[in-house]
PQR file of N, CA, C, O and H, with PARSE charges and radii, in Angstrom:
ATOM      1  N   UNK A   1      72.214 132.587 120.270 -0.4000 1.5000
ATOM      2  CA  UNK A   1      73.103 131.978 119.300 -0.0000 2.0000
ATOM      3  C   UNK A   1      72.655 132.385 117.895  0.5500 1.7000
ATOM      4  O   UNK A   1      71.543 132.421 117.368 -0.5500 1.4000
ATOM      5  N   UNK A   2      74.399 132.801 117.281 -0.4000 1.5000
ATOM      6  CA  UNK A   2      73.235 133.179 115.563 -0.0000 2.0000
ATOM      7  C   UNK A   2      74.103 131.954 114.493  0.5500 1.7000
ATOM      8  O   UNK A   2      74.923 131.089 114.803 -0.5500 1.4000
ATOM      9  H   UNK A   2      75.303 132.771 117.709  0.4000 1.0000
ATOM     10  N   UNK A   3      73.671 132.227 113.509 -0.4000 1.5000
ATOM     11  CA  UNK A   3      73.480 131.368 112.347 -0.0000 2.0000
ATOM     12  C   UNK A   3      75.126 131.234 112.356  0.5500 1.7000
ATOM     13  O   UNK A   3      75.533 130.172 111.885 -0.5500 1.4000
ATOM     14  H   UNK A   3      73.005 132.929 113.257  0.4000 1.0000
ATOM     15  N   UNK A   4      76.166 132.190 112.839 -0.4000 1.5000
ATOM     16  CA  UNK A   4      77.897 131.921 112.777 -0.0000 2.0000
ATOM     17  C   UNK A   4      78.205 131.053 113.594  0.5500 1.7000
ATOM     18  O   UNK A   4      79.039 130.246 113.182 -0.5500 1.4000
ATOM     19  H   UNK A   4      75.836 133.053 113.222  0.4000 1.0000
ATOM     20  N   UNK A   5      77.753 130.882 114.847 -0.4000 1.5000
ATOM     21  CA  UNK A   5      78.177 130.642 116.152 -0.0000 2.0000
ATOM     22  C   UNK A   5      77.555 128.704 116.205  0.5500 1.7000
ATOM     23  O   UNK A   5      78.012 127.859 116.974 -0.5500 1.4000
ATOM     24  H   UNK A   5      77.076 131.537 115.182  0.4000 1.0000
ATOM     25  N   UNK A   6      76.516 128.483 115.219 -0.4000 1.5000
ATOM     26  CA  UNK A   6      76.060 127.017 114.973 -0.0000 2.0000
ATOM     27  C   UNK A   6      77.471 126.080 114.992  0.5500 1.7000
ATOM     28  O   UNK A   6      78.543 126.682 114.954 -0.5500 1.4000
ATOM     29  H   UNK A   6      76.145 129.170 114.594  0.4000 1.0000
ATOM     30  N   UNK A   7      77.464 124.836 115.041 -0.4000 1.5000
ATOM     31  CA  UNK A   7      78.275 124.391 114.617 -0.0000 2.0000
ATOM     32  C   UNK A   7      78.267 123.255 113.536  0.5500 1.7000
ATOM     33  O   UNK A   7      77.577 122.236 113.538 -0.5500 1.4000
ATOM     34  H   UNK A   7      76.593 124.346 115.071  0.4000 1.0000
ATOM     35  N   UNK A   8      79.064 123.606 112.742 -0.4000 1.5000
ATOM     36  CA  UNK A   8      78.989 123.165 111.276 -0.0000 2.0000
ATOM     37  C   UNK A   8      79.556 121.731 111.612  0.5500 1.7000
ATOM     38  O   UNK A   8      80.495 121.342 112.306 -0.5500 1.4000
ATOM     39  H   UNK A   8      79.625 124.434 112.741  0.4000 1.0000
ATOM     40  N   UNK A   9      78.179 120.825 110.492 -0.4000 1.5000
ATOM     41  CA  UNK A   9      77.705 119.616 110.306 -0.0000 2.0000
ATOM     42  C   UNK A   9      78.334 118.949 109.345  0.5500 1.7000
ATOM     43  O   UNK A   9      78.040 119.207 108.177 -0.5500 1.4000
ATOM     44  H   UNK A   9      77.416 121.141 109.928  0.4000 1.0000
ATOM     45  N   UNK A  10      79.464 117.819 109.688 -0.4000 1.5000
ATOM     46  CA  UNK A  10      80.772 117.350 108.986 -0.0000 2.0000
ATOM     47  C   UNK A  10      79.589 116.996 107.531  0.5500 1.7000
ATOM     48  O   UNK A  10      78.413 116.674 107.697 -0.5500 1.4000
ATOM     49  H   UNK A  10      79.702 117.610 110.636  0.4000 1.0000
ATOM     50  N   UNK A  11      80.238 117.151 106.224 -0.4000 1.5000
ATOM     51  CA  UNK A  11      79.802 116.489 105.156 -0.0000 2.0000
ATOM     52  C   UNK A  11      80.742 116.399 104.489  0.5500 1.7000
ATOM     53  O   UNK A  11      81.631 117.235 104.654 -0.5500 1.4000
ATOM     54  H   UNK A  11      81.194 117.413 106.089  0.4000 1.0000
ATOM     55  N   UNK A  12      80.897 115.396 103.526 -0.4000 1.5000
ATOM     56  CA  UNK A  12      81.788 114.824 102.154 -0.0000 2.0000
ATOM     57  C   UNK A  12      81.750 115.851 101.326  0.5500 1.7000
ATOM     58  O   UNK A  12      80.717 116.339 100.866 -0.5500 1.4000
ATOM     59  H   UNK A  12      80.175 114.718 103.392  0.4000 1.0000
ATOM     60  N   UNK A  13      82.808 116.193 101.118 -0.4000 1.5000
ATOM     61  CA  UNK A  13      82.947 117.066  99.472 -0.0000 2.0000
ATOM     62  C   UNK A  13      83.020 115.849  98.231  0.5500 1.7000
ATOM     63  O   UNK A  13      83.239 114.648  98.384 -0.5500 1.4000
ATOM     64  H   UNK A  13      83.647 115.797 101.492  0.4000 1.0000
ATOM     65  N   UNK A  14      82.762 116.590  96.986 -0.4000 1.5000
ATOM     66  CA  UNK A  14      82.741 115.750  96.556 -0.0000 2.0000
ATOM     67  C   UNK A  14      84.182 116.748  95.060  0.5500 1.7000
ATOM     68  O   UNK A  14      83.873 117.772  94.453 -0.5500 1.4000
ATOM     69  H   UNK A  14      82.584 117.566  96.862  0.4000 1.0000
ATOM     70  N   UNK A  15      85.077 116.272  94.953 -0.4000 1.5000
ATOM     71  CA  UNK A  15      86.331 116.440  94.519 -0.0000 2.0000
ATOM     72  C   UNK A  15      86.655 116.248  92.856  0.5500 1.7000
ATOM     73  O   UNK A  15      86.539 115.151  92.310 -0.5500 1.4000
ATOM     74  H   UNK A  15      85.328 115.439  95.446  0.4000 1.0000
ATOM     75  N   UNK A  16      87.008 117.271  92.256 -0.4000 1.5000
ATOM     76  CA  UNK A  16      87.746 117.192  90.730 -0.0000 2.0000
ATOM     77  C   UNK A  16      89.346 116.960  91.142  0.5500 1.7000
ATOM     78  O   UNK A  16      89.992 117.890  91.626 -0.5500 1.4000
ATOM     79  H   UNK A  16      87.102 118.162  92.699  0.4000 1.0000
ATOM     80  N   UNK A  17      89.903 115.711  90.922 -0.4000 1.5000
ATOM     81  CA  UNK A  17      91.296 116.280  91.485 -0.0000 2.0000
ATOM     82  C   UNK A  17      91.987 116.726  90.012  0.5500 1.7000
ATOM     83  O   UNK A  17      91.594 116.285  88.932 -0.5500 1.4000
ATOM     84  H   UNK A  17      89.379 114.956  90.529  0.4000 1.0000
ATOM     85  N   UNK A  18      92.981 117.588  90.162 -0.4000 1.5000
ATOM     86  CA  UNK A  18      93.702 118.324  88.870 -0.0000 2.0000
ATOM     87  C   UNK A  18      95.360 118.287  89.454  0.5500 1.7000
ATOM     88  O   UNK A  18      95.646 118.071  90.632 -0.5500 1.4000
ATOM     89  H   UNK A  18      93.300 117.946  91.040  0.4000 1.0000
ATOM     90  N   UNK A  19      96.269 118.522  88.457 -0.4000 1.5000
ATOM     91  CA  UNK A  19      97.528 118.518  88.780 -0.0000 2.0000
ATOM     92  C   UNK A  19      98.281 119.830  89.630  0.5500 1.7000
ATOM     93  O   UNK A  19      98.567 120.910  89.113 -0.5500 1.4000
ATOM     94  H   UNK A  19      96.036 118.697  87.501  0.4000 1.0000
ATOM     95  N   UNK A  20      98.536 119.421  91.153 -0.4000 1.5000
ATOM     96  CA  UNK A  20      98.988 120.246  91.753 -0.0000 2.0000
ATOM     97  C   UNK A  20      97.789 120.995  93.054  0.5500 1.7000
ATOM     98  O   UNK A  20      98.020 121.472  94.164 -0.5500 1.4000
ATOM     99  H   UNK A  20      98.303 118.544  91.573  0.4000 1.0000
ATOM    100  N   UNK A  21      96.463 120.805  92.262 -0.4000 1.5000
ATOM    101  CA  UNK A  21      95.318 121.445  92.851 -0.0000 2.0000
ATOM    102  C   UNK A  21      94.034 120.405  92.687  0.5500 1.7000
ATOM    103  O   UNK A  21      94.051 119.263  92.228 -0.5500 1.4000
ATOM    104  H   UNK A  21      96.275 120.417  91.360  0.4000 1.0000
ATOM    105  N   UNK A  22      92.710 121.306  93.307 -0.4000 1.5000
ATOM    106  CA  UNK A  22      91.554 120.261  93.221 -0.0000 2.0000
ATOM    107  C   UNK A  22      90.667 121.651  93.114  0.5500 1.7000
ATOM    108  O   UNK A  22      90.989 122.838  93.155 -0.5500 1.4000
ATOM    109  H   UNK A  22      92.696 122.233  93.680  0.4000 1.0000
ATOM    110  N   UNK A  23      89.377 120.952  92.955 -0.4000 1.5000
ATOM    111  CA  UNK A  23      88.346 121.865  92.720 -0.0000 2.0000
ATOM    112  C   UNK A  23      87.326 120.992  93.095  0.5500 1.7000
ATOM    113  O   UNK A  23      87.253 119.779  92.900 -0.5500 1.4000
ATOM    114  H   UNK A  23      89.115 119.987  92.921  0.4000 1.0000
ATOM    115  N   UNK A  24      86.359 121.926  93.791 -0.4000 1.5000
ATOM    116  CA  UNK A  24      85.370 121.122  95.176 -0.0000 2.0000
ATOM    117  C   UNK A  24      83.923 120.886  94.224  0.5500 1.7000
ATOM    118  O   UNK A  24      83.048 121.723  94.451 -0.5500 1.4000
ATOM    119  H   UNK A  24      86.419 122.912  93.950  0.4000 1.0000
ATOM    120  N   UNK A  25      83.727 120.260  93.608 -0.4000 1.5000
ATOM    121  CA  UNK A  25      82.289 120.071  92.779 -0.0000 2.0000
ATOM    122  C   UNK A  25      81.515 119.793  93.558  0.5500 1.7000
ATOM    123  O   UNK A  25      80.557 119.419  92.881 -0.5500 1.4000
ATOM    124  H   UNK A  25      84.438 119.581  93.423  0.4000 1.0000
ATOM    125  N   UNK A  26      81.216 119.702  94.722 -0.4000 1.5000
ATOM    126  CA  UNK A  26      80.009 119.278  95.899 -0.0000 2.0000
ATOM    127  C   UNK A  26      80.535 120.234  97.340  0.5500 1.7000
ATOM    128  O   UNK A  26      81.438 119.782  98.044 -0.5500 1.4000
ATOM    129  H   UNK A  26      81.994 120.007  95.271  0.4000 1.0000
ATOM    130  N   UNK A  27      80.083 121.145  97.566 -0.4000 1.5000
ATOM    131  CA  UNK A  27      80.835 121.942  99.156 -0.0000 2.0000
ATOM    132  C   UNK A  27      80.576 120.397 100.454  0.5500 1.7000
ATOM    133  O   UNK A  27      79.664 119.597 100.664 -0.5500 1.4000
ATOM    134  H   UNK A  27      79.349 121.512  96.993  0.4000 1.0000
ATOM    135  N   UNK A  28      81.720 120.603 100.938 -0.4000 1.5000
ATOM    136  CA  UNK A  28      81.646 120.050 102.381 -0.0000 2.0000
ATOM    137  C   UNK A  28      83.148 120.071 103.034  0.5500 1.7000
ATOM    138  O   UNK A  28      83.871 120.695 102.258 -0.5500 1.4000
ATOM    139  H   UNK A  28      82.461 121.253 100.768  0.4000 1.0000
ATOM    140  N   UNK A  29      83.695 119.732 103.886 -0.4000 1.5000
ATOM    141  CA  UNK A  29      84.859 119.893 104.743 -0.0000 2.0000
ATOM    142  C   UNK A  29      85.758 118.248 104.586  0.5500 1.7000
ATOM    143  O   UNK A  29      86.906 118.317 105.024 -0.5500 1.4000
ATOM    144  H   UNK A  29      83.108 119.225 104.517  0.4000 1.0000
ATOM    145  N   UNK A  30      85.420 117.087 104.120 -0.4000 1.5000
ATOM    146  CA  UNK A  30      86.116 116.063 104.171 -0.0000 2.0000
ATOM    147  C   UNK A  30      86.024 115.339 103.367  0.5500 1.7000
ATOM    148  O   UNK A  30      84.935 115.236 102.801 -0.5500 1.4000
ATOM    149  H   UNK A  30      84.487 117.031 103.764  0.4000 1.0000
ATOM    150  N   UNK A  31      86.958 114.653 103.034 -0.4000 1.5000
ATOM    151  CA  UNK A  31      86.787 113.346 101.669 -0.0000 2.0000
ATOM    152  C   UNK A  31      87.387 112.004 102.301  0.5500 1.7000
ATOM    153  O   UNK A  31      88.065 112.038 103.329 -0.5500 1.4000
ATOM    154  H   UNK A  31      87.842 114.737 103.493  0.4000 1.0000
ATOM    155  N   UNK A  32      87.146 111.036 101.743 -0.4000 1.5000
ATOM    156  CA  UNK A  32      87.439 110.004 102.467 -0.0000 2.0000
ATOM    157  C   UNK A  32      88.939 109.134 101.967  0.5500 1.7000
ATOM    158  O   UNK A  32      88.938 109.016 100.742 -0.5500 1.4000
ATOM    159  H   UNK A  32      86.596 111.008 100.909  0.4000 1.0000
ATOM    160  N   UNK A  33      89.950 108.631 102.494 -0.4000 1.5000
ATOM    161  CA  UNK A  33      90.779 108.062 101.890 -0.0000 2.0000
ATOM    162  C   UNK A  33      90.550 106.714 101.089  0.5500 1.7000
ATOM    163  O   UNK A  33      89.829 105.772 101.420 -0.5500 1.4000
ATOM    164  H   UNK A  33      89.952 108.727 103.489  0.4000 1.0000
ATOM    165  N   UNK A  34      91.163 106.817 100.207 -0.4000 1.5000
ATOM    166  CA  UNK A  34      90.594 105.682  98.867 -0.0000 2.0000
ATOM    167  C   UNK A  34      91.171 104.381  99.422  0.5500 1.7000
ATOM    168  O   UNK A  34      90.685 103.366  98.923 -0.5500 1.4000
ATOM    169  H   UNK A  34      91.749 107.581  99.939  0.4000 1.0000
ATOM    170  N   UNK A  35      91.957 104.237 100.202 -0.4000 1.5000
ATOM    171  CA  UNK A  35      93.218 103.034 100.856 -0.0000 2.0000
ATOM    172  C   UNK A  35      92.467 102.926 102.050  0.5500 1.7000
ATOM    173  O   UNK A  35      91.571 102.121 102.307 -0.5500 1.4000
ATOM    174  H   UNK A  35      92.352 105.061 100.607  0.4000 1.0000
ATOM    175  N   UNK A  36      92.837 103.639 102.599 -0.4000 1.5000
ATOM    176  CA  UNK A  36      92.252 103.548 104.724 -0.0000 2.0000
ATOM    177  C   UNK A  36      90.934 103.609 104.727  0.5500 1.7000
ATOM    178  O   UNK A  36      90.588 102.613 105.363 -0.5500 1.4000
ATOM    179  H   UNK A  36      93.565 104.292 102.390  0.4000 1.0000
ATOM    180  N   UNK A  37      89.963 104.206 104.383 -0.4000 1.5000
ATOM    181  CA  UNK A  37      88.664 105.082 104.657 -0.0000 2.0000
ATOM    182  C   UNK A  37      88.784 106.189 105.487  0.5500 1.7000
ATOM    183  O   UNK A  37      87.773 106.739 105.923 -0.5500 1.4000
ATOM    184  H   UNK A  37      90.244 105.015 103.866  0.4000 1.0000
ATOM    185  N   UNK A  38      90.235 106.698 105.839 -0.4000 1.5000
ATOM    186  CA  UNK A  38      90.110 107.453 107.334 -0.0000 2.0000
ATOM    187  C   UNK A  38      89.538 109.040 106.735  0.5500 1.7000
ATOM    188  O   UNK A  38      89.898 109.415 105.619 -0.5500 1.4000
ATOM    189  H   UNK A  38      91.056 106.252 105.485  0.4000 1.0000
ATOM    190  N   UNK A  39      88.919 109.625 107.322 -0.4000 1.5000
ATOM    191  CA  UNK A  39      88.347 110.917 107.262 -0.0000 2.0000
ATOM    192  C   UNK A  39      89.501 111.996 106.710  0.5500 1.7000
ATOM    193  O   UNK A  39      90.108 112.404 107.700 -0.5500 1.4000
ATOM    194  H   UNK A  39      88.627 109.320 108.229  0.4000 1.0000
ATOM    195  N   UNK A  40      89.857 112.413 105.874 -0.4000 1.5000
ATOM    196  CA  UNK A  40      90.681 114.246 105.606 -0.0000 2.0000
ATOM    197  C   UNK A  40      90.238 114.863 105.634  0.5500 1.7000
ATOM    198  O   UNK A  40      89.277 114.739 104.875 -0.5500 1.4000
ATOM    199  H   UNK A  40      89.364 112.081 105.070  0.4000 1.0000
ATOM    200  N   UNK A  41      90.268 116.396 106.516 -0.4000 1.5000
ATOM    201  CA  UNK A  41      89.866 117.178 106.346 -0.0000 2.0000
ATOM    202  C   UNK A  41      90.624 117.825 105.381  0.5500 1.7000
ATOM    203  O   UNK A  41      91.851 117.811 105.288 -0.5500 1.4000
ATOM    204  H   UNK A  41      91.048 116.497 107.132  0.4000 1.0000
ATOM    205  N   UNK A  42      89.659 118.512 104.518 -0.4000 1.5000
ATOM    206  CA  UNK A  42      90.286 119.315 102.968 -0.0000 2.0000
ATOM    207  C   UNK A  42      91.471 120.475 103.323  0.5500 1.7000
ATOM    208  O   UNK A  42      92.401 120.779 102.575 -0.5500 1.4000
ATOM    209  H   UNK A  42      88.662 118.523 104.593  0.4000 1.0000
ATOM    210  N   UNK A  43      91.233 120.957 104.466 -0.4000 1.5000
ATOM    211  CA  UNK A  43      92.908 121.709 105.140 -0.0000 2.0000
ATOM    212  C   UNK A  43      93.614 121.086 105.358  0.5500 1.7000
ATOM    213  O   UNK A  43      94.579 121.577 105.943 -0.5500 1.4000
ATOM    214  H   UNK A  43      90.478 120.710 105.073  0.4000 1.0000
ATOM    215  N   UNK A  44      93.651 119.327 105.002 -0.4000 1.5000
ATOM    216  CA  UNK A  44      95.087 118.993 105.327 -0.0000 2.0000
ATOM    217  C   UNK A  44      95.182 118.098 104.314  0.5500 1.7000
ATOM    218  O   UNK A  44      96.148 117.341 104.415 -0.5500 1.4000
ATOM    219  H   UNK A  44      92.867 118.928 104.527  0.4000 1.0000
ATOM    220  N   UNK A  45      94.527 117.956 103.425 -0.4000 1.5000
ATOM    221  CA  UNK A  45      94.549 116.915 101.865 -0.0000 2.0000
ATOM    222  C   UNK A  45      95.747 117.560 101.017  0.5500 1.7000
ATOM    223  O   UNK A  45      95.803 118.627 100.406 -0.5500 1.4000
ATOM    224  H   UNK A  45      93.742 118.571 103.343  0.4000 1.0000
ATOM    225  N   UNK A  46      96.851 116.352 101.226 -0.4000 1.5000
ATOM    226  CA  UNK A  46      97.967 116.653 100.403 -0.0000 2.0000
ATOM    227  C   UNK A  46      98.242 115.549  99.355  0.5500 1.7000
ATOM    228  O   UNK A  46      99.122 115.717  98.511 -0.5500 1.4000
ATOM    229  H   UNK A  46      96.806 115.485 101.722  0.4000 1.0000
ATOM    230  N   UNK A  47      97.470 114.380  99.402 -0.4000 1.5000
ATOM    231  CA  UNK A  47      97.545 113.460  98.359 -0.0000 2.0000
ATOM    232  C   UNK A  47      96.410 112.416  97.236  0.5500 1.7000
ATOM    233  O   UNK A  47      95.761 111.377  97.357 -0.5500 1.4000
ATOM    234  H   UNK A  47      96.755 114.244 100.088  0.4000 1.0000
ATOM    235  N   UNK A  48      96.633 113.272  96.331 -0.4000 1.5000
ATOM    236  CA  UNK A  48      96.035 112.367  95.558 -0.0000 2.0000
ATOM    237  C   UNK A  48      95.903 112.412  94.264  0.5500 1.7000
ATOM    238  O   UNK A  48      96.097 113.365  93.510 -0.5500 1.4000
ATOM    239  H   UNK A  48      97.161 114.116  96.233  0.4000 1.0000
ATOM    240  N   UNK A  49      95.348 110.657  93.881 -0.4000 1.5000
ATOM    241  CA  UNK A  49      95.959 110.699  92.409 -0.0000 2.0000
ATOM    242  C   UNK A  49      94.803 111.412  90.854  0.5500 1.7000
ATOM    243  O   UNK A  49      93.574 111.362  90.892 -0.5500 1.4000
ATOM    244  H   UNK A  49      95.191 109.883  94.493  0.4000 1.0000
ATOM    245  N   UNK A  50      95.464 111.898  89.872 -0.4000 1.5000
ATOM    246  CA  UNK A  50      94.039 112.587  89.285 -0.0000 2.0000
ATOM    247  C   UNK A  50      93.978 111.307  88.188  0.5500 1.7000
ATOM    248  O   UNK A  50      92.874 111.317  87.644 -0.5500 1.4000
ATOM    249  H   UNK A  50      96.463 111.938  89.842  0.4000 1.0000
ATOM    250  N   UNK A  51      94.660 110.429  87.798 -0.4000 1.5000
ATOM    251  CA  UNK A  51      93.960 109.686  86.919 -0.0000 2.0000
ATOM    252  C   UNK A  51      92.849 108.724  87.656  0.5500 1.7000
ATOM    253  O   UNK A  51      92.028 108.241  86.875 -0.5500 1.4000
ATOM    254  H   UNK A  51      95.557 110.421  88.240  0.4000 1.0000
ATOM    255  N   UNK A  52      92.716 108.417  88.864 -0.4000 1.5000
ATOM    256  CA  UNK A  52      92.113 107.772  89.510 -0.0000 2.0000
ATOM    257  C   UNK A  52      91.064 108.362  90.097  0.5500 1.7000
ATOM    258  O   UNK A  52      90.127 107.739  90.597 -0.5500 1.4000
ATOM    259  H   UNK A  52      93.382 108.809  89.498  0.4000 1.0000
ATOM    260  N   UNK A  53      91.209 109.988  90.053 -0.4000 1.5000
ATOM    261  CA  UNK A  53      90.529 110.907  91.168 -0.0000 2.0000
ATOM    262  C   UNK A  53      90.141 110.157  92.954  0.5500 1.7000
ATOM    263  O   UNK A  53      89.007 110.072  93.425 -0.5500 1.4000
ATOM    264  H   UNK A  53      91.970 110.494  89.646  0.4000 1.0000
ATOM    265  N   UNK A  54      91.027 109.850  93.430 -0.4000 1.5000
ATOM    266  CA  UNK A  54      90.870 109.246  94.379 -0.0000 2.0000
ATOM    267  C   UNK A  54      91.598 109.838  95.557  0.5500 1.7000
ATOM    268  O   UNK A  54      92.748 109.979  95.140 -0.5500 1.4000
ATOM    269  H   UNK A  54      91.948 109.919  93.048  0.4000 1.0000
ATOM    270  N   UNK A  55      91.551 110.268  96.825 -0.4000 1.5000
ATOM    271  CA  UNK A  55      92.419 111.023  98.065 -0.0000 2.0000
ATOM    272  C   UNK A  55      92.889 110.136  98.651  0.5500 1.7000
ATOM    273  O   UNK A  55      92.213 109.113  98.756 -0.5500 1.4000
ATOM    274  H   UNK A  55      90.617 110.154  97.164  0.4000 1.0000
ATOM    275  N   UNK A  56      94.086 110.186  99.193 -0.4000 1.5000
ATOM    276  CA  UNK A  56      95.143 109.450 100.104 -0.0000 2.0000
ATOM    277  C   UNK A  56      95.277 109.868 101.583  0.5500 1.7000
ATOM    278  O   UNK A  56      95.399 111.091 101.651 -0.5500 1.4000
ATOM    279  H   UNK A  56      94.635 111.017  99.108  0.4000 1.0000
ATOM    280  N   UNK A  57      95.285 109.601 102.119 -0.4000 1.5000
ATOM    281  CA  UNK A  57      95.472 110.421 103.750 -0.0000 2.0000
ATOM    282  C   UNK A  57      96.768 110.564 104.154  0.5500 1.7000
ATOM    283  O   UNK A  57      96.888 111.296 105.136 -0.5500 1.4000
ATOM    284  H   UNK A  57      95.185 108.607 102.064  0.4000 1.0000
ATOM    285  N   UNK A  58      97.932 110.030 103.647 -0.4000 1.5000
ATOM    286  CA  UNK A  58      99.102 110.157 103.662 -0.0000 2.0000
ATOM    287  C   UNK A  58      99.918 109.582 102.492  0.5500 1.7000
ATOM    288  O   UNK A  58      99.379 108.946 101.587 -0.5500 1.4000
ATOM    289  H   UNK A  58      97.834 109.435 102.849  0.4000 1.0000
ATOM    290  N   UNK A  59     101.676 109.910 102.561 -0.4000 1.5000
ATOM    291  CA  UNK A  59     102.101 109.278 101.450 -0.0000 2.0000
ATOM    292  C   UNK A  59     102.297 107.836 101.554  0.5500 1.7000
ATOM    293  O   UNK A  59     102.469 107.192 100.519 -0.5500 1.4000
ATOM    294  H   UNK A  59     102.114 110.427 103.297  0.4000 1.0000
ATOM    295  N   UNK A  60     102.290 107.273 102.665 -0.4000 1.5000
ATOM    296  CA  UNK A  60     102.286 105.603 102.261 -0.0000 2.0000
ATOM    297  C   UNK A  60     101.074 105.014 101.739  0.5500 1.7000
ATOM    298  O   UNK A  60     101.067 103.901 101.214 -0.5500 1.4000
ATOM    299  H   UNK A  60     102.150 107.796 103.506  0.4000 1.0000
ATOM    300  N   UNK A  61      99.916 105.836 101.890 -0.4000 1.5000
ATOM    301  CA  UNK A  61      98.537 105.316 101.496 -0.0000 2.0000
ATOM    302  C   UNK A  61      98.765 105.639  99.458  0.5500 1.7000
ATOM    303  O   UNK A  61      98.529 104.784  98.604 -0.5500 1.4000
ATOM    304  H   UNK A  61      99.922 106.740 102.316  0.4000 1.0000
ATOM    305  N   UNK A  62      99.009 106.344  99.322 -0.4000 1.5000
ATOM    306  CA  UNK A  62      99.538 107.082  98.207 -0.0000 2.0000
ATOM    307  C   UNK A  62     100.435 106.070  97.341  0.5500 1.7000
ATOM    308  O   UNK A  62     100.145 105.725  96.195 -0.5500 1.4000
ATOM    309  H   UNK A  62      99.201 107.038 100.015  0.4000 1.0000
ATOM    310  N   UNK A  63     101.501 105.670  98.014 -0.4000 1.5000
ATOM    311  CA  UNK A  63     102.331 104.361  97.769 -0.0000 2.0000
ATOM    312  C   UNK A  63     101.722 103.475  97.325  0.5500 1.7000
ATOM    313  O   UNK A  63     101.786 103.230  96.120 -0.5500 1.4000
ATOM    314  H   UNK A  63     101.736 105.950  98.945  0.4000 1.0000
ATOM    315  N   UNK A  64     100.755 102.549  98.397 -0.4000 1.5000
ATOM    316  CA  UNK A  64     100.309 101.369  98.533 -0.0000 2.0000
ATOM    317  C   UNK A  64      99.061 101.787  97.276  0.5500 1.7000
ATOM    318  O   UNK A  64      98.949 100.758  96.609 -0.5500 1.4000
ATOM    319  H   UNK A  64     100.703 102.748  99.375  0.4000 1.0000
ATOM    320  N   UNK A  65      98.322 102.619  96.836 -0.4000 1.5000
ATOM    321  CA  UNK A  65      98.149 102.589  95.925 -0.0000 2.0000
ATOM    322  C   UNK A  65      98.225 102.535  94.894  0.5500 1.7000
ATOM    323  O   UNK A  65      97.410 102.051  94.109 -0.5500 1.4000
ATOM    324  H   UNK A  65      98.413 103.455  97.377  0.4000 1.0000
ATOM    325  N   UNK A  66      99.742 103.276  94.567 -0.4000 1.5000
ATOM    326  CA  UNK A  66     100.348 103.173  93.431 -0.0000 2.0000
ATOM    327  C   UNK A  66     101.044 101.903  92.948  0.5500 1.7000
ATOM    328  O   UNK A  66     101.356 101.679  91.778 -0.5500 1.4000
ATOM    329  H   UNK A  66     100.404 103.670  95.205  0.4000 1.0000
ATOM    330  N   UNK A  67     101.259 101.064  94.039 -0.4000 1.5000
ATOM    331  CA  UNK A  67     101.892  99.525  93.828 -0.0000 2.0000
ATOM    332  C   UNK A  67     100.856  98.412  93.392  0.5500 1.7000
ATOM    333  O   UNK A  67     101.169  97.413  92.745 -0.5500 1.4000
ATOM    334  H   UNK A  67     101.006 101.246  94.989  0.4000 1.0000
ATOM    335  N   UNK A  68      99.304  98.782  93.928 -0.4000 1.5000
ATOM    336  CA  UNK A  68      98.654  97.961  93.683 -0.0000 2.0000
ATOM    337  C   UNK A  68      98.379  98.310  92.122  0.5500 1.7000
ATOM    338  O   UNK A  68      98.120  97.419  91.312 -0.5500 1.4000
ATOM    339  H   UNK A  68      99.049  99.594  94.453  0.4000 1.0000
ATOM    340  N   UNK A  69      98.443  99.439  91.831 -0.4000 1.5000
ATOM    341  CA  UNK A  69      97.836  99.336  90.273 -0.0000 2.0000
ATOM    342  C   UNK A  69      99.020  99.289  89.474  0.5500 1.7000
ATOM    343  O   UNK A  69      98.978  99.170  88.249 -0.5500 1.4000
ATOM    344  H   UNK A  69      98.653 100.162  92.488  0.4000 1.0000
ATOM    345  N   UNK A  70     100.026  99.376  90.106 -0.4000 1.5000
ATOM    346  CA  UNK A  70     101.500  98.611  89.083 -0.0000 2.0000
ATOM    347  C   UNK A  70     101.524  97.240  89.219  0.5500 1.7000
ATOM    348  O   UNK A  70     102.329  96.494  88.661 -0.5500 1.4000
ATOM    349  H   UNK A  70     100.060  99.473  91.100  0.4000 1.0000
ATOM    350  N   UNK A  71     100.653  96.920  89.953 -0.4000 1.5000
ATOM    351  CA  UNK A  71     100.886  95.080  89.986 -0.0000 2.0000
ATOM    352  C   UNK A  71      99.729  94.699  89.030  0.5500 1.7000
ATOM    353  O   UNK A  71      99.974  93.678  88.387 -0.5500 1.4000
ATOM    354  H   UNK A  71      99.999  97.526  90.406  0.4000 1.0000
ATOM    355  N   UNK A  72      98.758  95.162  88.828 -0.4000 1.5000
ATOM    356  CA  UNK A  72      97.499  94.826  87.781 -0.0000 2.0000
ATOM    357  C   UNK A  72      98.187  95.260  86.439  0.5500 1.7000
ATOM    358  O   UNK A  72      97.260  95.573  85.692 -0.5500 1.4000
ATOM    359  H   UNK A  72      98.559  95.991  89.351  0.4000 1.0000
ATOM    360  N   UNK A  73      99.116  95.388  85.929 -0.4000 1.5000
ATOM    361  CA  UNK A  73      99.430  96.052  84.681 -0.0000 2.0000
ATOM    362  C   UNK A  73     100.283  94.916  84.557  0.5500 1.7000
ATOM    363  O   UNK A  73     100.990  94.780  83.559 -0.5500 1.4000
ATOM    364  H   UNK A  73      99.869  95.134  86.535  0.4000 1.0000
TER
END
């Protein structure tokens, strides 16, 4: 077995989110949802907010975030 064939050891990225895109300030394969806790892998992270810098795991998580901080205002 060589150093390709290992199998790579889940870790947290750690995330700049920006508009439209992100940029990985810590390498790893997953971030955690800010609503659920459920695991994303960064190949399938399609939501999240940048004033909050926070990841969504889907758009109702995305929602339910956005309602809670329209209700604190």
């Amino acid at each position: 077995m060589n150093r390709f064939e290992q199998p790579r050891i889940p870790t947290e990225a750690r995330i700049r989110y920006m508009d439209g895109d992100y940029q990985v300030k810590a390498p790893g394969n997953f971030v955690k949802c800010a609503i659920t806790g459920k695991t994303i892998m960064l190949e399938e992270l399609k939501y999240w907010s940048v004033s909050r810098q926070e990841a969504y795991v889907d758009a109702d998580a995305a929602l339910q975030a956005y309602e809670s901080n329209d209700l604190k205002a």
